[in-house]
Structure formats: C-alpha cells, structure tokens
C-alpha positions in Angstrom: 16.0 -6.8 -14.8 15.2 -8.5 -18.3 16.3 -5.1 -19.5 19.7 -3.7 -17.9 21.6 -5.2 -20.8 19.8 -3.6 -23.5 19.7 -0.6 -22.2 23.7 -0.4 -21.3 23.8 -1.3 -25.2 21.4 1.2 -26.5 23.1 3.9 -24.0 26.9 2.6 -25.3 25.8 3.0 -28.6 24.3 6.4 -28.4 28.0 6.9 -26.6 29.7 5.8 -29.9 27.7 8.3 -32.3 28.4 11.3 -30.3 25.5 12.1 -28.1 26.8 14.0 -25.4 23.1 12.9 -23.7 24.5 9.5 -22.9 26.5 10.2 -20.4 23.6 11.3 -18.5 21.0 8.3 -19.7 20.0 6.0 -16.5 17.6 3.1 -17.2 15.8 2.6 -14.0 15.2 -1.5 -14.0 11.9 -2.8 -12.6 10.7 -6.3 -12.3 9.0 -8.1 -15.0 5.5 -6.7 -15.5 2.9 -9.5 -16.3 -0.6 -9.8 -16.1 -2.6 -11.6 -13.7 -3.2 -15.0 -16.3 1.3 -15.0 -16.9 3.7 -13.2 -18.7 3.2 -11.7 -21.7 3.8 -13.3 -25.1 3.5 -12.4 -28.8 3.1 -15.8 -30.1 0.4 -16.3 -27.5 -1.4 -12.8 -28.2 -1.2 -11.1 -24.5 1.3 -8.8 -25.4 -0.4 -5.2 -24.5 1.0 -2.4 -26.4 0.9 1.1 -25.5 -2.1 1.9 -27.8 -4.4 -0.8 -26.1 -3.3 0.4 -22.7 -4.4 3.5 -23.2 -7.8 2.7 -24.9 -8.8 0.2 -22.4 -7.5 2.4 -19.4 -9.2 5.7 -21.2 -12.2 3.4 -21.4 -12.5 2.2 -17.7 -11.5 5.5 -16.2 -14.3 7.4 -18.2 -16.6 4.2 -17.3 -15.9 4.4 -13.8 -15.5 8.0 -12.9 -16.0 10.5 -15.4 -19.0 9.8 -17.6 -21.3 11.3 -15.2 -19.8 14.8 -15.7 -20.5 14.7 -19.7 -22.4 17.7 -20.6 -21.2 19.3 -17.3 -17.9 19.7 -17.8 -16.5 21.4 -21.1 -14.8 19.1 -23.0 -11.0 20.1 -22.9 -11.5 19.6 -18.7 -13.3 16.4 -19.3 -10.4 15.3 -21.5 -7.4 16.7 -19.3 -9.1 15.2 -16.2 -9.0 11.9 -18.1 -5.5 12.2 -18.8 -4.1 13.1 -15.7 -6.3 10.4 -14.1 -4.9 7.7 -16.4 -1.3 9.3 -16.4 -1.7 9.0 -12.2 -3.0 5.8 -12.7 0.3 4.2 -14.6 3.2 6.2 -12.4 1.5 5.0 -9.3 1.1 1.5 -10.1 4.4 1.4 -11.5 6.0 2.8 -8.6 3.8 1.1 -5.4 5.9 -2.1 -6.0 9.4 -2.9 -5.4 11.4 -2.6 -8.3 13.2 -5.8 -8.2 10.4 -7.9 -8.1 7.8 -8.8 -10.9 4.5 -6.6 -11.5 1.1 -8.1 -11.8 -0.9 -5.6 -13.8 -4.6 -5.9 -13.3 -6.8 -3.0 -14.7 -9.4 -3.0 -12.5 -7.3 -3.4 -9.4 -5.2 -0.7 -10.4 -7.8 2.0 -11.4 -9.6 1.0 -8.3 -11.5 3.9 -6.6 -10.3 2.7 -3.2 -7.2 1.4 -1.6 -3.8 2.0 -2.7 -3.9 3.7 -6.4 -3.6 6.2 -8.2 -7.0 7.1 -8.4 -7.9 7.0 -5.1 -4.5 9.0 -4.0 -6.3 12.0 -6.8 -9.4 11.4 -5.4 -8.3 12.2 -1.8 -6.2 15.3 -3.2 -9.5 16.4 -4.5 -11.4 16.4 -1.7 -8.6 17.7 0.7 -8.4 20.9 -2.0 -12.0 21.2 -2.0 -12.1 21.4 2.1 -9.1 23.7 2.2 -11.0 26.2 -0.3 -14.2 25.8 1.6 -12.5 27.1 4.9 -10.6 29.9 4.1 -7.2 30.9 6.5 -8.1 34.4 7.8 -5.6 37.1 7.3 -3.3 37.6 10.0 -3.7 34.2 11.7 -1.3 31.5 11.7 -1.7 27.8 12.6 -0.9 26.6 16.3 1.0 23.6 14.7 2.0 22.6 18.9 -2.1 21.5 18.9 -0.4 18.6 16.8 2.1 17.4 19.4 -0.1 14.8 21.0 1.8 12.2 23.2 3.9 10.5 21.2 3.6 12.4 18.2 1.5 10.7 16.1 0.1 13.5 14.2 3.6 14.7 13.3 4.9 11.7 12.2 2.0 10.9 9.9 2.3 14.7 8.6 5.9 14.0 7.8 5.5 10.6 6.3 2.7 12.0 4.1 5.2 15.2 3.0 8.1 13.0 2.5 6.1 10.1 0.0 4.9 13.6 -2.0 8.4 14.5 -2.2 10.0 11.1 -2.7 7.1 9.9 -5.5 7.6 12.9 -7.5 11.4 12.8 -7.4 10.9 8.9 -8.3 8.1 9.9 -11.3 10.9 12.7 -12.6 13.9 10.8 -12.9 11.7 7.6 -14.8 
C-alpha cells in the first residue's frame, strides 16, 4: 500500500519522457512485508536487501534439501534446481497471503518442507511426475474419468480446484 504513490509517480514520469511502456505499467500493491521481530528499518539494521535474501535463502535451501545430491548431480542441475527452488520459494510466499494485508517473512517457515510453501508444492510436483512416469498410459486407452463421479463429487471438485490454483497462480506470478 506504502507504495501506490510512488509507483503512479514513477509510471507518470516514465509517461512524460515518452515511453510508450507506461501506458501498460501496473504496480500490483501488497501489504507491508516485515519480519517476524517488526518492520524493517535502515537505521535499526533489519533492512534485507536482495543480495542477502538470496544468500541466506541459497544457503538454507542447499542446507535443507540439496546438499545430499553433491557429487550426484552435475553441477549446472544442482544449480538450476537451486534456483527454481528458491525462485518457487519467493512467488509462493508472496502470493499465499492477501495482498492488502502485511507479510511476516520468516525463512524457515517459508522454505519449510511441509505445509503450505513453495517447497513443499515442488516437492509434491516431483513426486506426482515421478509416479506418472513410473506407470506409463498404454496406447489406445483412455481414462474412465466417470470412476471420479463419487456422490457428491468430491473428486471432481478437488480436481478442478487443484487445475484452477495452477492456472490462477501462474497468471498471478506472470503479471507481478
């Protein structure tokens, strides 16, 4: 909210020089992101700039989950899973709350290997790819999706509402 001004500012001014961009420029507003201890402060030091962000989110994500695969893994995969990792961890934390209110970032909570992160949310993707490549569709044979209409339709909905946050998160992560 803290930054709907600037930003019609910076977007006015870029309107005044001649970038035909500007027109198009949307600043999507979010709550105040703070960290568990308060808001952030340069005078009191717990301002968190990019670059420490991504060391100390680089850091805990190799910690946690990808120093095991060292010498395993060729480097450039060790390094891209590492990025994508940290990139899902950001977006999703970022875009789990409701915009209008503040953000509480907590590392650890949101690099967490369980409950509602990024991490986990690649973590399950992995392991739903991995069982889809392990049982292989045999030509010629289509699903019976109807074996998914239970009473009430349970199955469906949950189908739908999984397909629709895909859709929905990616649209969101695009336009930000």
């Amino acid at each position: 909210k803290q930054q709907e001004h600037h930003f019609r500012q910076v977007f006015g001014v870029l309107n005044k020089m001649g970038f035909e961009q500007a027109a198009k420029c949307h600043h999507l507003s979010y709550g105040m992101v703070t960290l568990p201890q308060g808001k952030m402060s340069s005078r009191a030091g717990t301002v968190i700039f990019f670059s420490k962000l991504k060391e100390m989110l680089e850091n805990e994500i190799m910690t946690k989950f990808l120093s095991k695969y060292e010498g395993d893994w060729p480097e450039d995969e060790l390094k891209e899973s590492l990025r994508r990792i940290c990139v899902a961890t950001i977006k999703y934390g970022m875009l789990k709350f409701d915009p209008h209110k503040d953000i509480i970032f907590h590392l650890a909570d949101w690099s967490a290997a369980t409950g509602e992160t990024g991490t986990y949310l690649l973590y399950q993707y992995t392991r739903i790819a991995s069982i889809g490549r392990g049982v292989p569709m045999p030509e010629g044979v289509t699903p019976d999706w109807s074996l998914l209409n239970s009473e009430g339709g349970h199955e469906i909905r949950l189908l739908m509402h999984m397909a629709n946050f895909w859709m929905s998160s990616t649209i969101r992560s695009v336009r930000t």
